[in-house]
Z-matrix of the N, CA and C atoms (Angstrom, degrees):
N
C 1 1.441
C 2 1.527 1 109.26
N 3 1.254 2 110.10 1 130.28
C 4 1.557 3 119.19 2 157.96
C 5 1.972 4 116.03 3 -14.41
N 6 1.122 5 129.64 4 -50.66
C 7 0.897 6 151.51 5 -134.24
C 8 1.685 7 113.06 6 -119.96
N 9 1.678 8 100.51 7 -9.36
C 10 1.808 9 103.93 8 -165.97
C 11 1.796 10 86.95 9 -75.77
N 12 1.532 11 97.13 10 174.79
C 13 1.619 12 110.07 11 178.73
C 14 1.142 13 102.58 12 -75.11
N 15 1.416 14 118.74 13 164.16
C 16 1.718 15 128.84 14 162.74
C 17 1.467 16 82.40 15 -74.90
N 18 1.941 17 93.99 16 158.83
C 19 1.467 18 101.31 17 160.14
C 20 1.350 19 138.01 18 -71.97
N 21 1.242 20 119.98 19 141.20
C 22 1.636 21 121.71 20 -166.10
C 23 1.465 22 100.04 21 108.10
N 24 1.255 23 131.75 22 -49.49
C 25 1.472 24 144.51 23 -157.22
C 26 1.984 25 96.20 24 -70.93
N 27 0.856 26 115.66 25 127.20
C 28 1.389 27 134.70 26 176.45
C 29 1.917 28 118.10 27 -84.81
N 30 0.767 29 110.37 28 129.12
C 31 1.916 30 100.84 29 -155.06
C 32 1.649 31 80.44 30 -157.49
N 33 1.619 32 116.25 31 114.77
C 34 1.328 33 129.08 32 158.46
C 35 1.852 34 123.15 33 -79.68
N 36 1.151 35 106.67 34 141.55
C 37 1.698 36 105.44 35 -142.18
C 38 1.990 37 73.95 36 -116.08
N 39 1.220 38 111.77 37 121.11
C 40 2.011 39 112.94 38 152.43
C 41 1.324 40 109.61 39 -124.40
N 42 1.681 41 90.08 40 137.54
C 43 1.303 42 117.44 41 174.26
C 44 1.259 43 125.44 42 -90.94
N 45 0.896 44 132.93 43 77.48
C 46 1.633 45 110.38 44 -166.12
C 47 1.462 46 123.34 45 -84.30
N 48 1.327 47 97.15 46 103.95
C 49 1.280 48 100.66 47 -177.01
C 50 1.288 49 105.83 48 -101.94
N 51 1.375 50 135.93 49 6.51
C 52 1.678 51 130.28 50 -166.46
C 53 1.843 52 125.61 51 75.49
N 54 1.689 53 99.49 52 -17.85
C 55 1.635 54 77.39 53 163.51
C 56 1.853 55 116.12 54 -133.82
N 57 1.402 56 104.16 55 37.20
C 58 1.600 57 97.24 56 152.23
C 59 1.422 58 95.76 57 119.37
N 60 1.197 59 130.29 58 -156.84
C 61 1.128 60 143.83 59 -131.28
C 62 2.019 61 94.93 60 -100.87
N 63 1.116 62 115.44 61 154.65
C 64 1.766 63 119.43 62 -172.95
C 65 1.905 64 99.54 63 -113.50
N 66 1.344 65 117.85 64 79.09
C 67 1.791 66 104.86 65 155.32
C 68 1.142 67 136.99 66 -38.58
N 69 0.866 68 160.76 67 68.29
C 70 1.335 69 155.45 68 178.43
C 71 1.835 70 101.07 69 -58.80
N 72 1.281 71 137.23 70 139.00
C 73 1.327 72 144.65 71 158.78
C 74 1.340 73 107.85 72 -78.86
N 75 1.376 74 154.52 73 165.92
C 76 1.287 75 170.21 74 -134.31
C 77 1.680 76 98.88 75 -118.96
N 78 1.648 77 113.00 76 -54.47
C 79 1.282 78 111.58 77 -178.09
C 80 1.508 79 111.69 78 -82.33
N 81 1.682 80 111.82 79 -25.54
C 82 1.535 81 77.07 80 169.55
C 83 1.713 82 123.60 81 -89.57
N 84 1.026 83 89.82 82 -9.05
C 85 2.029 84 97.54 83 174.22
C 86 1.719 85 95.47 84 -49.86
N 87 1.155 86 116.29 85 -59.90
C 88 1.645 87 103.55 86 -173.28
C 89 1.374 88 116.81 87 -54.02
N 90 1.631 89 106.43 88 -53.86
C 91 1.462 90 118.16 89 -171.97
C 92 1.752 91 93.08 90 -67.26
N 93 0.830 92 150.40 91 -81.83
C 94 1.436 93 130.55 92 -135.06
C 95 1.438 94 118.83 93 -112.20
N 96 1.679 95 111.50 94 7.85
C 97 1.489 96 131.83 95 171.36
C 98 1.372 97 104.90 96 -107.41
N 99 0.985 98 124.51 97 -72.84
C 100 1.478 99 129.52 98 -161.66
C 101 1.464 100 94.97 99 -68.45
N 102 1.353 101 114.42 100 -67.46
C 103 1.498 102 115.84 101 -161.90
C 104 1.576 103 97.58 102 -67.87
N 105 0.684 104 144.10 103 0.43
C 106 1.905 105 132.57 104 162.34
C 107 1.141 106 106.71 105 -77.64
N 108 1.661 107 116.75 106 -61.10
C 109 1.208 108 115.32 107 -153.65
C 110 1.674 109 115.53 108 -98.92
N 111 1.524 110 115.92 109 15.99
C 112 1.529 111 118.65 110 161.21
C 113 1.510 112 116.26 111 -131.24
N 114 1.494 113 105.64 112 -169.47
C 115 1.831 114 86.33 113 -172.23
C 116 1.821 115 98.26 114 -95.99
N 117 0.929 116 131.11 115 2.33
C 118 1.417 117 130.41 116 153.45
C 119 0.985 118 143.48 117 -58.47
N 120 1.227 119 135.64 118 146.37
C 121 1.245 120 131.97 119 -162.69
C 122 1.538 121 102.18 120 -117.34
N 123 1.476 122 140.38 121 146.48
C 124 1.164 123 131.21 122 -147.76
C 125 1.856 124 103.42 123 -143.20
N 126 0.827 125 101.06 124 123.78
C 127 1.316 126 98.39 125 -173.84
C 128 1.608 127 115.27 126 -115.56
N 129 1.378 128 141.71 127 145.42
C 130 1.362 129 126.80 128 -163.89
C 131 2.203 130 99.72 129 -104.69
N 132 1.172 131 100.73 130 114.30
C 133 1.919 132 77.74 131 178.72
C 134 2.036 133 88.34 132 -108.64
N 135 1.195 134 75.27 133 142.33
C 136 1.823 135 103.36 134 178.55
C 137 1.946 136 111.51 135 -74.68
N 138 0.797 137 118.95 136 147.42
C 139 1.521 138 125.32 137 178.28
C 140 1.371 139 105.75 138 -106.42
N 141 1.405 140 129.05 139 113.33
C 142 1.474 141 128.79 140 175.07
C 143 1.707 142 105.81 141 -77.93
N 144 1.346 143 124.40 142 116.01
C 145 1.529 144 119.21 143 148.79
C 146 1.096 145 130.77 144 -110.87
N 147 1.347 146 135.80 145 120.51
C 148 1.235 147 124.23 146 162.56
C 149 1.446 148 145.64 147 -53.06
N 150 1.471 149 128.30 148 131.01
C 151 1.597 150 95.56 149 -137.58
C 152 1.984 151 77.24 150 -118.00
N 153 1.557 152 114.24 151 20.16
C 154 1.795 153 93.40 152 -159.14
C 155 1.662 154 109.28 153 -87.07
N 156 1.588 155 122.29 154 15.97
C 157 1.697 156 125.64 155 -171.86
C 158 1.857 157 67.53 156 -123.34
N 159 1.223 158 110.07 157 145.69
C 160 1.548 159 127.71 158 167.62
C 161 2.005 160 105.85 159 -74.61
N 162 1.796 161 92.52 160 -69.10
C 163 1.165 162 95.87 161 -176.63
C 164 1.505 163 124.22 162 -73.24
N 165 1.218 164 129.54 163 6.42
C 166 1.325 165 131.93 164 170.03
C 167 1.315 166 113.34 165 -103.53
N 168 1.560 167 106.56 166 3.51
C 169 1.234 168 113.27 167 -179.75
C 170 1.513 169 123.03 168 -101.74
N 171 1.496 170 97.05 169 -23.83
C 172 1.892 171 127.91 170 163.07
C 173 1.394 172 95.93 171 -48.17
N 174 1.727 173 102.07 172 -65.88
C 175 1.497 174 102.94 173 -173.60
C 176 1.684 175 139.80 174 -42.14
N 177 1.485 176 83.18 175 -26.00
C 178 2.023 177 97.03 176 -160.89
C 179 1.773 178 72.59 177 -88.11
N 180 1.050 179 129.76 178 -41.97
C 181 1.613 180 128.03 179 -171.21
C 182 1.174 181 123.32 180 -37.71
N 183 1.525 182 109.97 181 -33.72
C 184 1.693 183 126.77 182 -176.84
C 185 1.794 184 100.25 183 -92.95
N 186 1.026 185 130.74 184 -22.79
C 187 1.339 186 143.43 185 -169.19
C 188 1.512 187 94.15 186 -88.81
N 189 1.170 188 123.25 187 -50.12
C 190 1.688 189 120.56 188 176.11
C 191 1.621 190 117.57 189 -58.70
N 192 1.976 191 118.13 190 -57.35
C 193 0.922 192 153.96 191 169.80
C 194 1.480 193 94.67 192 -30.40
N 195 1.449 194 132.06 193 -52.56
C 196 1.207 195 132.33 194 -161.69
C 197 1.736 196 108.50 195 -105.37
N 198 1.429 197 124.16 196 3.09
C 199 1.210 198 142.01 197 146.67
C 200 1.489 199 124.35 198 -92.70
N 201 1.759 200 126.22 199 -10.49
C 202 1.583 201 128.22 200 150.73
C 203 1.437 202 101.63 201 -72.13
N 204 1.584 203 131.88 202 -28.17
C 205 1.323 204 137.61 203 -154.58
C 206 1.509 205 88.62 204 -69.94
N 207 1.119 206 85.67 205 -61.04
C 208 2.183 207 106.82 206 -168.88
C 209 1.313 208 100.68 207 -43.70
N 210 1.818 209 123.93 208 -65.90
C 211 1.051 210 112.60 209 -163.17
C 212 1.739 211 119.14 210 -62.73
N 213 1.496 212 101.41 211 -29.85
C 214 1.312 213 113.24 212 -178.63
C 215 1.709 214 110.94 213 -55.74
N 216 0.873 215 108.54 214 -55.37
C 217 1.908 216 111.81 215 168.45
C 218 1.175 217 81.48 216 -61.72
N 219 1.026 218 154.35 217 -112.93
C 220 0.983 219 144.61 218 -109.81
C 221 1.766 220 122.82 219 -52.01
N 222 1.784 221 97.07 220 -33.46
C 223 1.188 222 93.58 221 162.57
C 224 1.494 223 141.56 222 -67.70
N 225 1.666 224 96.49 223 -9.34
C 226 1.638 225 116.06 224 -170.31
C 227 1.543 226 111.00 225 -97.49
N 228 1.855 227 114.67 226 4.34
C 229 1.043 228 122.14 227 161.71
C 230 1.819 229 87.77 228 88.28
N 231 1.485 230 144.23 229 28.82
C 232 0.996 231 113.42 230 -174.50
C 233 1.538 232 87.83 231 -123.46
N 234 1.549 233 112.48 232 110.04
C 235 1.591 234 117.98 233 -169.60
C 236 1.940 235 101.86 234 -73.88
N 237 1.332 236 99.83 235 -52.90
C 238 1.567 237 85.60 236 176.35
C 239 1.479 238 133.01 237 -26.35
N 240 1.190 239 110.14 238 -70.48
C 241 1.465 240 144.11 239 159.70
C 242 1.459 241 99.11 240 -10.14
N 243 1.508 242 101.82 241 -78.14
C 244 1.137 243 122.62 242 177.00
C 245 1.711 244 128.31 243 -22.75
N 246 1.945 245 93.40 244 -72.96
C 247 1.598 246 96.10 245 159.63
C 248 1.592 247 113.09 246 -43.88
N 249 0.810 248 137.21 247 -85.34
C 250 1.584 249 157.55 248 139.07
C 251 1.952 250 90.40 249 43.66
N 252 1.165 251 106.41 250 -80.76
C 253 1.350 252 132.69 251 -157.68
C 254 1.736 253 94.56 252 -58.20
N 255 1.467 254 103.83 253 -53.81
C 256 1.721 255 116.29 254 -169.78
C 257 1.361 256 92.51 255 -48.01
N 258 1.702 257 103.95 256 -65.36
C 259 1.630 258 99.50 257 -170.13
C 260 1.478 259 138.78 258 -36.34
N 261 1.553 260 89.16 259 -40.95
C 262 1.707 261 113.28 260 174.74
C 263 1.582 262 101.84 261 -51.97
N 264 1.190 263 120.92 262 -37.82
C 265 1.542 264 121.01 263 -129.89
C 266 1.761 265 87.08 264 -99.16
N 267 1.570 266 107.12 265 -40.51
C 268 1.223 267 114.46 266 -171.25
C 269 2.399 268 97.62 267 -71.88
N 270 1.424 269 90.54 268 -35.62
C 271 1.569 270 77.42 269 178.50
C 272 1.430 271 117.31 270 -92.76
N 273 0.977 272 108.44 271 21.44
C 274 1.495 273 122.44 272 165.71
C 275 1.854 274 123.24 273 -87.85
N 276 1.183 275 103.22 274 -16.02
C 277 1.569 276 120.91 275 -162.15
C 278 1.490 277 95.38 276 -53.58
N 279 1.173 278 125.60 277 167.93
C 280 1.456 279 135.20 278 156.15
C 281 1.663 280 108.72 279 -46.20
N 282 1.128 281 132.83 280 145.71
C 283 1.356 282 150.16 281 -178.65
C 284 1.756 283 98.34 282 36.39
N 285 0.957 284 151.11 283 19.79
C 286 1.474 285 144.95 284 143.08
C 287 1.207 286 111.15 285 8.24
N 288 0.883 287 142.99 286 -176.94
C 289 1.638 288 112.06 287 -72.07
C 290 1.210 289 111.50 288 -80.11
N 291 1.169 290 150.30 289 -35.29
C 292 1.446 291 148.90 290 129.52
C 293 1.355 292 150.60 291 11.36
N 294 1.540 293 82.38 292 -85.43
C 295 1.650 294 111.49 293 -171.09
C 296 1.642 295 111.89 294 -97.67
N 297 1.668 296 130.98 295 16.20
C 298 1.201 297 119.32 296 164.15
C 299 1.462 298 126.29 297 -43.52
N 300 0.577 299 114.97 298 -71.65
C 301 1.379 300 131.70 299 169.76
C 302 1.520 301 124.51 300 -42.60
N 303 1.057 302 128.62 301 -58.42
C 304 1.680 303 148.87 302 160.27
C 305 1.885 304 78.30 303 17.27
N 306 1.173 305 115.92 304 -95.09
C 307 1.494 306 120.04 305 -149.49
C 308 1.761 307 127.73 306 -58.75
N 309 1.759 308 99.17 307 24.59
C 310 1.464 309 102.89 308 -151.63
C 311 1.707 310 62.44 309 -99.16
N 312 1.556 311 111.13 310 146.87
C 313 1.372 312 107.79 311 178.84
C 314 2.012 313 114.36 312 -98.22
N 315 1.206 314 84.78 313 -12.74
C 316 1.853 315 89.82 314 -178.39
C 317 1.660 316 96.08 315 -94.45
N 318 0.969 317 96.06 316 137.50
C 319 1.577 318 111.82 317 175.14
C 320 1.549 319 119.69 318 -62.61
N 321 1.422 320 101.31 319 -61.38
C 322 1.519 321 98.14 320 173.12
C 323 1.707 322 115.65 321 -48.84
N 324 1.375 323 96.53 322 -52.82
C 325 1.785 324 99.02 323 -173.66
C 326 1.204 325 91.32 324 -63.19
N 327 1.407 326 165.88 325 -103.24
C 328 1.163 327 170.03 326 157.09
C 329 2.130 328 95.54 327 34.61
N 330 1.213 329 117.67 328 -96.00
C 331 1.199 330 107.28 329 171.50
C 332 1.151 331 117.89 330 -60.49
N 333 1.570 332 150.31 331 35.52
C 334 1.536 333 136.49 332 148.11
C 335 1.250 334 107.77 333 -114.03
N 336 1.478 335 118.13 334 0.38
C 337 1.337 336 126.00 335 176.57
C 338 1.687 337 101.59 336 -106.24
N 339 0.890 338 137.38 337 4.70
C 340 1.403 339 143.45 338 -160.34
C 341 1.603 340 96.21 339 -127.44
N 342 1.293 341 123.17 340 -50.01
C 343 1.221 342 120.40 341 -162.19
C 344 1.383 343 98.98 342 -89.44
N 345 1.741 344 128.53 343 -14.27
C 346 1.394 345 129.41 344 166.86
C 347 1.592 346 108.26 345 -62.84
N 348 1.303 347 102.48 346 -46.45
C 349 1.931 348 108.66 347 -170.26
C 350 1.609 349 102.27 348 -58.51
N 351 1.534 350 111.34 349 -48.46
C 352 1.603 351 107.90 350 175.83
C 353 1.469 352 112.21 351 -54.23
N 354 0.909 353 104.16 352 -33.55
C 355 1.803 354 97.01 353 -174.04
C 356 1.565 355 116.40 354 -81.09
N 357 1.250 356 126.14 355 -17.56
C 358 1.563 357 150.53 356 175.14
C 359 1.516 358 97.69 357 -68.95
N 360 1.284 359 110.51 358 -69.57
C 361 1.512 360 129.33 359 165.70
C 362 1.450 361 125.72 360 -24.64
N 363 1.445 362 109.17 361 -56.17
C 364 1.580 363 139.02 362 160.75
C 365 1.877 364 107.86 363 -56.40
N 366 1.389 365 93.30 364 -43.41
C 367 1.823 366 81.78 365 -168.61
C 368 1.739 367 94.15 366 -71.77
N 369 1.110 368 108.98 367 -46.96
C 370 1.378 369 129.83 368 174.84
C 371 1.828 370 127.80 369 -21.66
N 372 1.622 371 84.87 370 -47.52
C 373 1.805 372 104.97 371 171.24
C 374 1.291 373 99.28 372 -77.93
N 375 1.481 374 147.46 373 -33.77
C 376 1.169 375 146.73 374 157.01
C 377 1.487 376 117.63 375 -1.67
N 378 1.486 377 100.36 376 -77.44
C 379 1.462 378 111.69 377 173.63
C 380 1.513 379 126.33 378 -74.31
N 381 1.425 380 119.55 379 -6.35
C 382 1.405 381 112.64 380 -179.06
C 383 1.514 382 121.70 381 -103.90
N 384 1.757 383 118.30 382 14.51
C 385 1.022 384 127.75 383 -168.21
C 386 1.264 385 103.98 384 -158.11
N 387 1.576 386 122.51 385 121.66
C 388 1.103 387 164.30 386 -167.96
C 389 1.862 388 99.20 387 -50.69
N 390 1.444 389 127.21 388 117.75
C 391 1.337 390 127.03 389 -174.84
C 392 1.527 391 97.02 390 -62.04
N 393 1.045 392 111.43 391 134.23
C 394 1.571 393 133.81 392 154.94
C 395 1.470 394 133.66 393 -82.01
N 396 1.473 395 112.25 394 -13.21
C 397 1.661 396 123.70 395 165.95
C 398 2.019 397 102.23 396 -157.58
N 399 1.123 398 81.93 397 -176.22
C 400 1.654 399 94.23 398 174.02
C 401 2.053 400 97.63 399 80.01
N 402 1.305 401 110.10 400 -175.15
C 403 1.274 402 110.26 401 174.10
C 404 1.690 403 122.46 402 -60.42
N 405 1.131 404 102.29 403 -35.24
C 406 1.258 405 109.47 404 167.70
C 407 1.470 406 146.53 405 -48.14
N 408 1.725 407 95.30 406 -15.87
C 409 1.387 408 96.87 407 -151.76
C 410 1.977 409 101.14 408 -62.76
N 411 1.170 410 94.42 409 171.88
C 412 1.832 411 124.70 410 -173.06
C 413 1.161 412 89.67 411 60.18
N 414 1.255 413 148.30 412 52.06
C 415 1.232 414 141.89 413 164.42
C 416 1.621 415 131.30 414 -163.86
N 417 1.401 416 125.53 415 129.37
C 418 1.529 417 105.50 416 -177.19
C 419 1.132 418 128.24 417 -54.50
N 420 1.122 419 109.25 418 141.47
C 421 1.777 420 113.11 419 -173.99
C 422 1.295 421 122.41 420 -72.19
N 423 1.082 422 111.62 421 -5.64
C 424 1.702 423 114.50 422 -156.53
C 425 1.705 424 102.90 423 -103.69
N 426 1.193 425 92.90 424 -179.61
C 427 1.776 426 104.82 425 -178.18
C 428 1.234 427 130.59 426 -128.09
N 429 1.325 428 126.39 427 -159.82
C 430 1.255 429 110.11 428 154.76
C 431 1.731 430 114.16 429 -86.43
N 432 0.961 431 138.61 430 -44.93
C 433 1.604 432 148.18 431 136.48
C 434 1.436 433 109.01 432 -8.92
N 435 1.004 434 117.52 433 -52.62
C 436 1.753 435 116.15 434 151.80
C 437 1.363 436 133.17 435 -52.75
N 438 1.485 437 102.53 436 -56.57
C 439 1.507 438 103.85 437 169.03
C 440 1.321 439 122.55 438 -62.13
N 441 1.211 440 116.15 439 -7.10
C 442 0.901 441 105.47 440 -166.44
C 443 1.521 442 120.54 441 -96.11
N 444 1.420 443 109.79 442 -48.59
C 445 1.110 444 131.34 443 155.99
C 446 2.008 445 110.10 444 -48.17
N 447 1.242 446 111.80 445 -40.84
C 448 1.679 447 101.81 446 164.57
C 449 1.536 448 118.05 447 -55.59
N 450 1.197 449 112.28 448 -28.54
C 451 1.700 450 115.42 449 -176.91
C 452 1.111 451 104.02 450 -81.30
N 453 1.682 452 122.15 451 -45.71
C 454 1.737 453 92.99 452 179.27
C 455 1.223 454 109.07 453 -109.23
N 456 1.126 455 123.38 454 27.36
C 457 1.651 456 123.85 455 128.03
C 458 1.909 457 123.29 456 -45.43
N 459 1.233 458 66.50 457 -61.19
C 460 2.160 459 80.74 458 174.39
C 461 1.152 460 105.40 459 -80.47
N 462 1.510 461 140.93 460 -11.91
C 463 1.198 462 119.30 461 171.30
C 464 1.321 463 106.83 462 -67.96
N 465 1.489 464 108.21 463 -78.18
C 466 1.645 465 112.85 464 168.32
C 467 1.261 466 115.83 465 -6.78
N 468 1.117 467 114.02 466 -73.83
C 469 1.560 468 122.02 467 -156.39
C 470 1.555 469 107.59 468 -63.92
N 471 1.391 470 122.59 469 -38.43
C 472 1.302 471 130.65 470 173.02
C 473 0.988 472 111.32 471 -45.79
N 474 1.636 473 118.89 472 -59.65
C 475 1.614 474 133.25 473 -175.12
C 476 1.831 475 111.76 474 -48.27
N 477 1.344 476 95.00 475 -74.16
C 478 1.054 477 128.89 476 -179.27
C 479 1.842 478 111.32 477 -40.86
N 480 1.223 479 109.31 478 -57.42
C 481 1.307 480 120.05 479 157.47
C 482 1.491 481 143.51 480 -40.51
N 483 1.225 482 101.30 481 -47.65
C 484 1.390 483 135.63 482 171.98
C 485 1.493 484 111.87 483 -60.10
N 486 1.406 485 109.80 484 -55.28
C 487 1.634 486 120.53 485 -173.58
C 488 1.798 487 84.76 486 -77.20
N 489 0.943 488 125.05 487 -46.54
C 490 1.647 489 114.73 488 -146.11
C 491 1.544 490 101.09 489 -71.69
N 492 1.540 491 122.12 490 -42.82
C 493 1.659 492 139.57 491 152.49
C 494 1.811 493 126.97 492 -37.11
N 495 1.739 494 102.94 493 -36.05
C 496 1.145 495 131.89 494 175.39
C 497 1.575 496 105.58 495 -67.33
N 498 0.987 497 106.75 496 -76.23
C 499 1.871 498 129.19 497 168.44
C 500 1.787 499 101.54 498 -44.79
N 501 0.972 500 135.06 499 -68.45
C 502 1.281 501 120.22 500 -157.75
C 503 1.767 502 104.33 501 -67.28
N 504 1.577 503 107.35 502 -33.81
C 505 1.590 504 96.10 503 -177.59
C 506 1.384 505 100.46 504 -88.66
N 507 1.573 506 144.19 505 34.60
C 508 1.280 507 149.83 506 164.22
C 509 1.221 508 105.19 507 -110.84
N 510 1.147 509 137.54 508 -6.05
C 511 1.712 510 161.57 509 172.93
C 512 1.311 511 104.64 510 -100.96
N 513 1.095 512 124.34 511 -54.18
C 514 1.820 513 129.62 512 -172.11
C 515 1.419 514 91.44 513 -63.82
N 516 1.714 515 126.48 514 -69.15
C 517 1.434 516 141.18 515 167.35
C 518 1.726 517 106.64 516 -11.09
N 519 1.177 518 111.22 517 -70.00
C 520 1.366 519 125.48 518 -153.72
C 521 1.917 520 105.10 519 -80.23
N 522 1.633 521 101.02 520 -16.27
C 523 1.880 522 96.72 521 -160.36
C 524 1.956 523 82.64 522 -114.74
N 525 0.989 524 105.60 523 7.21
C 526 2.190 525 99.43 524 170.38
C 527 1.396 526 95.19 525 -78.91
């Protein structure tokens, strides 16, 4: 429509139907919004956190906070942004930039999980800095096909992370 927002731009939509406000849930917005009305198929993946340390739980809070950011650009089509947000979210983690890892007790797993986050990190700067050669240059390289794949990159890894960080200090807990 003539009239929709530019992307990024925030524009409240009323329905008036006469009895109040319209919820939409998260999973069905994919399933019966998105996936109707494009040729994609949309699937919802869940983020596991552990909520049983309070203050490590603040922490993963700012790490999420900056993955609603992501998806939110992301919904407004603004891929930069997007990277932008991941990055935040990824340097938001508990002990950042450093010390993620610290509590993985096997060494190898400890550095293959560390040297994965650097490389996430790396794809990550991708989108937040303007190409310098190739077709791209003065401009971000990335897409929406990018962004996209950066989000459930970071979803995964969030999830996945979280429990695996969860578990090793439930092991440390149990072997003091």
């Amino acid at each position: 429509m003539g009239d929709d927002p530019q992307p990024g731009e925030v524009r409240e939509f009323l329905f008036d139907h006469g009895n109040g406000t319209i919820t939409i849930e998260r999973t069905e917005w994919y399933q019966r919004v998105l996936s109707a009305t494009r040729s994609e198929e949309y699937r919802f993946l869940e983020l596991a956190l552990p909520r049983s340390d309070r203050e490590l739980a603040q922490e993963w809070d700012k790490a999420v906070y900056h993955l609603q950011n992501a998806e939110g650009s992301y919904a407004s089509g603004d891929d930069a942004a997007t990277f932008s947000h991941l990055r935040g979210a990824l340097d938001a983690l508990p002990g950042a930039k450093q010390a993620i890892c610290d509590s993985i007790a096997d060494v190898g797993k400890r550095r293959a999980v560390d040297d994965l986050l650097k490389q996430l990190g790396s794809y990550l700067h991708l989108g937040r800095h303007v190409s310098e050669s190739g077709p791209a240059i003065g401009s971000f390289p990335v897409d929406h096909l990018d962004a996209a794949f950066a989000i459930d990159l970071m979803r995964t890894t969030l999830s996945h992370l979280s429990l695996m960080l969860s578990a090793e200090a439930e092991r440390a807990r149990r072997n003091a």
